[in-house]
Structures are given as C-alpha cells and as structure tokens.
C-alpha positions as CSV (number, residue, x, y, z in Angstrom):
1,X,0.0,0.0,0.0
2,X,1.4,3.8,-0.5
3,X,0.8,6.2,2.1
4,X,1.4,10.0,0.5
5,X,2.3,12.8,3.0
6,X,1.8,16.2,1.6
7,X,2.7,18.6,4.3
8,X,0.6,21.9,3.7
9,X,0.8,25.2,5.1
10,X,-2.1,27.9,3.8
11,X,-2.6,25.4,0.9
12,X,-6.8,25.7,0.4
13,X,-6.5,26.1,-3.3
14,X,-4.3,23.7,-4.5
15,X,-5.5,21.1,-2.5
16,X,-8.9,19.8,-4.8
17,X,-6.7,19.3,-7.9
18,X,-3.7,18.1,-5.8
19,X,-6.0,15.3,-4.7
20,X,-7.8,14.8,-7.9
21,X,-4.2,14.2,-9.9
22,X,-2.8,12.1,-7.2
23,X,-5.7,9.2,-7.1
24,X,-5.6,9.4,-11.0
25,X,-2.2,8.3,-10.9
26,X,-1.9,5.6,-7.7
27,X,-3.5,2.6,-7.2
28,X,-7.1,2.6,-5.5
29,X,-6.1,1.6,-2.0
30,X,-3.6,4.6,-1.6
31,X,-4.2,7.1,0.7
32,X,-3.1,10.6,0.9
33,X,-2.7,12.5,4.5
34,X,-2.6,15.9,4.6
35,X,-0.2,17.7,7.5
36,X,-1.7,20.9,8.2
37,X,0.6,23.8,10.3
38,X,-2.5,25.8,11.4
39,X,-2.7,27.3,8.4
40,X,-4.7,30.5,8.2
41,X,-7.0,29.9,5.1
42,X,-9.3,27.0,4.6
43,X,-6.9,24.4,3.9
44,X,-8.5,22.2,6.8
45,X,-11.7,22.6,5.8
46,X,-11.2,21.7,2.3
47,X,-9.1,18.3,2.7
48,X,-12.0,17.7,5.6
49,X,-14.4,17.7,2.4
50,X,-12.2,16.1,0.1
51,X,-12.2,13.2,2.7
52,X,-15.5,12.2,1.6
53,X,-14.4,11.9,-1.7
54,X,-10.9,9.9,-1.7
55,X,-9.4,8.0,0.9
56,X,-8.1,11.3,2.2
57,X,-6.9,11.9,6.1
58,X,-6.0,15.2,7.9
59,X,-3.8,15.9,10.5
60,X,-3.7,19.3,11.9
61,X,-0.9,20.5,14.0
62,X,-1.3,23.4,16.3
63,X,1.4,25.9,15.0
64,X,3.9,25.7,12.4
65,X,6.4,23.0,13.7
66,X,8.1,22.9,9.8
67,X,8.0,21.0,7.1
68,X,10.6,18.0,8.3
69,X,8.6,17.4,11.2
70,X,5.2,17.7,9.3
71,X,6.6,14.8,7.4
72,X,8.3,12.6,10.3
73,X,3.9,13.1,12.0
74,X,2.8,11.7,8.4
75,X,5.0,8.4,8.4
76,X,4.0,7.8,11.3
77,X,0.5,7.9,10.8
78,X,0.8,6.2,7.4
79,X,-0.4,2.8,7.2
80,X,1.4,1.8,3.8
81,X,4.7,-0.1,3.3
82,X,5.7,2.6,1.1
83,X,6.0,6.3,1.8
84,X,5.9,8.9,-0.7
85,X,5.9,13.3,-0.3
86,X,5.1,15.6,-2.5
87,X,4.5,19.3,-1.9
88,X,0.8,20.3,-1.9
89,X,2.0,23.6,-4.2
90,X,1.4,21.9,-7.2
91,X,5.2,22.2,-8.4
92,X,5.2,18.3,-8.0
93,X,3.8,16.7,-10.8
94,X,1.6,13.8,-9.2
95,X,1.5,11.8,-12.5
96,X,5.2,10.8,-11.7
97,X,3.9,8.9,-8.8
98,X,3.4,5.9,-10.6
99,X,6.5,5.8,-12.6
100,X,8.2,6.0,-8.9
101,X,6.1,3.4,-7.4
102,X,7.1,0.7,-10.1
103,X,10.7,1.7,-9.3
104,X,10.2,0.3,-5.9
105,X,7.5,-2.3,-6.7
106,X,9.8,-4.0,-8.7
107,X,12.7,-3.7,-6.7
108,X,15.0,-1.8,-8.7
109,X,15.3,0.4,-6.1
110,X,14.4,1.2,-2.5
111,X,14.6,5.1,-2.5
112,X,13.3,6.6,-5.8
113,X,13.8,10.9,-5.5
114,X,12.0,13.0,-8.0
115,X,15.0,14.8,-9.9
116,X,14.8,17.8,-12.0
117,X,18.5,17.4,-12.5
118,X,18.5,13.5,-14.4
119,X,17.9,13.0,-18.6
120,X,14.2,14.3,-19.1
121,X,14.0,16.4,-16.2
122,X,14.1,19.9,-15.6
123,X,12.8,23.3,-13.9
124,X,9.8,24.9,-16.0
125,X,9.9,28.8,-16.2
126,X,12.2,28.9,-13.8
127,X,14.4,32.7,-14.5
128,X,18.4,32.0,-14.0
129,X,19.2,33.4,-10.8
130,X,16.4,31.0,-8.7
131,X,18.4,28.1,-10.7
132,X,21.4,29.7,-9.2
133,X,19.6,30.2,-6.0
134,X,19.3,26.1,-6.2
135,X,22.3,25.4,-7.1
136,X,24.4,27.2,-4.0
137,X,21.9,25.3,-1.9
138,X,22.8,22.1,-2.9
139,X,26.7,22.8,-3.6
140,X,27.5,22.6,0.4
141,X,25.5,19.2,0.6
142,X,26.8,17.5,-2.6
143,X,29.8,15.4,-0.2
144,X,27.0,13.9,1.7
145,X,25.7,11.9,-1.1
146,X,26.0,11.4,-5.1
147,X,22.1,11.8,-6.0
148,X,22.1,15.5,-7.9
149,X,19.0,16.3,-6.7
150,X,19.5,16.2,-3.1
151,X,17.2,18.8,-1.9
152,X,14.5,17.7,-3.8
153,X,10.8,17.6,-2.0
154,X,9.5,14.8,-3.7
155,X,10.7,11.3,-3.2
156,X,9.3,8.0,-2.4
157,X,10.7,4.9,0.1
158,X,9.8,1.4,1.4
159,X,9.0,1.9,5.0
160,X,11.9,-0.3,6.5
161,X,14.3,2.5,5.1
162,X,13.6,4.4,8.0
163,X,12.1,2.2,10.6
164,X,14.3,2.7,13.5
165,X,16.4,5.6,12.1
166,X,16.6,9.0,14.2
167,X,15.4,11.8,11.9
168,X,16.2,15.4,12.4
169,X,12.5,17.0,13.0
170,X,14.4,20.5,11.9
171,X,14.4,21.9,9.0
172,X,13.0,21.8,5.5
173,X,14.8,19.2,3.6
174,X,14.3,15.6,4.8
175,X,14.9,13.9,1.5
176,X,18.8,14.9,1.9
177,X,18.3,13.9,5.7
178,X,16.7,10.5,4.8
179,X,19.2,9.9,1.8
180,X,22.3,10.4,4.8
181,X,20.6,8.6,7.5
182,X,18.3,6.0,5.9
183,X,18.5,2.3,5.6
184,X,18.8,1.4,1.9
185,X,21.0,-0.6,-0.9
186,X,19.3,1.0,-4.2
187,X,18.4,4.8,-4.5
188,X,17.2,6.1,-7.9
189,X,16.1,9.5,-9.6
190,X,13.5,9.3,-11.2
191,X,13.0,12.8,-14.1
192,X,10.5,15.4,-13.2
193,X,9.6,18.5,-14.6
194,X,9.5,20.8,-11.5
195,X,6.5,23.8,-11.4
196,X,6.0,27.2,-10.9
197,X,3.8,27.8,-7.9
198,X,0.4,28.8,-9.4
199,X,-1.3,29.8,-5.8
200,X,-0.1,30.8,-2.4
201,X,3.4,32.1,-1.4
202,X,6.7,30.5,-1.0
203,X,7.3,29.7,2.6
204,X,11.2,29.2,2.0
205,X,12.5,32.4,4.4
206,X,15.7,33.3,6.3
207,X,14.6,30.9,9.5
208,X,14.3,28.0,6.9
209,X,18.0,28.8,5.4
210,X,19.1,28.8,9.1
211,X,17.6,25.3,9.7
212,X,19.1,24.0,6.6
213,X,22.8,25.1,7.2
214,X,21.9,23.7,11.1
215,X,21.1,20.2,9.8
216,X,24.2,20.5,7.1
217,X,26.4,20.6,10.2
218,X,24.3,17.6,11.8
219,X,24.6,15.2,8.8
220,X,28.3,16.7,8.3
221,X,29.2,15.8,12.1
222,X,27.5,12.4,11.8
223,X,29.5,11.7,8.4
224,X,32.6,12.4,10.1
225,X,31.5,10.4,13.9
C-alpha cells in the first residue's frame, strides 16, 4: 500500500486538484494525509471535504512545527509499506507517482527521488538566478551523497528505510536527511519536470535557510563520527 504525506501550510486552493491528480495516478487503496501547520486559510476545511471523496486523512498541528517534522507526524500515521511526499504547491507533478512506485515495486530500487537534474528532467519557467539560488543550496551538501537532486521535495521509500532511524524534525529538507541517514542498498532519480507555484506564497524564508545550514552541520558531524 502507499501512504502520500503532503505537508501543507495555507494550501486551500491547490488542494482539490492536488487530490484529484494524485488518485488518477496511484493505485485505488492509496491514501493521501494531509499535515496541516494551522494554516490560516481553509486548507482544513477543504481536505475535511475532500475526505469524503478519496481516501483522504488530515492531521492538523497546532502551530507551524516545519516541514521535516510535518513529514516525520505523516510516516507515522501512514499505514502503507511505502512512503511517498510531494508538496501540496502543485510544483510536483503527481503523474510521476506511478512511474516512482514501479521503481520500488519492482525492486530496482528502495529510495526513488523526483530529480529535476537527471535525462528528461528539468525546472519549467524557472528565470536564472532561482536556478542559481538552487544550485548554492545544494553545492554545500553534494559530499553527503552522489544523487544530484539532493534537496529535492518529492521522493518515495519502502517503509523499512527508515524504521528505526533517528530523523532530524528541523528543517525543511528531509529527503537529503533520509538519503544520509536511511537504511537502503538501491536509491534512484526518477526525471520530473519541477512547477512554478500557481497559488499561495513561498514559505522558503531566512529561518528556513538557518535550519538547513543547522542540519548541514548535523549530517556533516555524523558523516565524520
């Protein structure tokens, strides 16, 4: 079974279609939980109606704890053997869902990370200087491990990856987290064509670069121990 975490913050528009792509694309007994930071708009509301539609559960946190821990809460609610996140923005195209879920089902690998950075993927409309932006983010990381795409958001694992492995709750990117602390032989990246955010607002701010640089010198200091 895969269990989709989409961590949301003041998400309430993007959330019918988000839904709508995702069970096109997965198999019927998926399910899809919702992490909701308190957000400020109707984001509850609408993934409480949505529930009665797809097999659709929310869990709503009483401030904004970050998007790690959002998605640390959602494994372990989910009840599937394989874990999958995507952003609720929309810049994640669901419809690779599927051609990251045969990946694992067929066990050519056991971590599968969306990558705008492989043959066939890319950034769409994206103006040079957020590509540079992307690229100084991931230059200080790129000792920790050889996938390219390292801070990508979107990524899917079996479950025993991480059972019994410590994550860092801080922070914003838990793929790079999982992909220095998780349990696996086989990690792929899979192409993607990454979005521009059609509703809402970035949440990426000066805290969240703070976090990041905090949890480089975690995985860095753990590396090294």
């Amino acid at each position: 079974m895969l269990s989709i975490i989409a961590p949301a913050l003041n998400e309430g528009k993007n959330l019918p279609e988000l839904a709508e792509r995702i069970f096109n694309s997965v198999p019927k007994d998926s399910e899809l939980i919702i992490v909701d930071d308190n957000s400020q708009d109707n984001t509850a509301e609408t993934a409480k109606k949505l529930s009665q539609k797809f097999n659709l559960t929310l869990l709503s946190r009483p401030k904004r704890l970050g998007l790690s821990s959002a998605v640390i809460d959602g494994f372990k609610l989910a009840k599937g053997n394989i874990l999958a996140v995507i952003d609720a923005d929309l810049q994640h195209p669901p419809e690779a869902l599927s051609g990251m879920l045969a990946r694992i089902e067929t066990n050519c690998a056991d971590f599968v990370v969306g990558s705008r950075l492989v043959a066939g993927g890319g950034s769409k409309d994206w103006p040079w200087y957020r590509k540079i932006i992307s690229l100084v983010a991931r230059i200080p990381a790129m000792p920790l491990t050889k996938v390219m795409d390292l801070t990508s958001g979107f990524f899917m694992l079996k479950k025993e990856v991480i059972e019994g492995v410590a994550l860092n709750p801080i922070g914003f990117k838990i793929c790079l987290e999982i992909l220095c602390r998780g349990k696996y032989r086989r990690v792929e990246e899979y192409p993607i064509i990454f979005g521009e955010r059609r509703q809402g607002k970035s949440k990426l701010g000066s805290k969240q670069t703070f976090e990041y640089l905090v949890q480089l010198m975690g995985l860095y200091l753990k590396k090294k121990a």
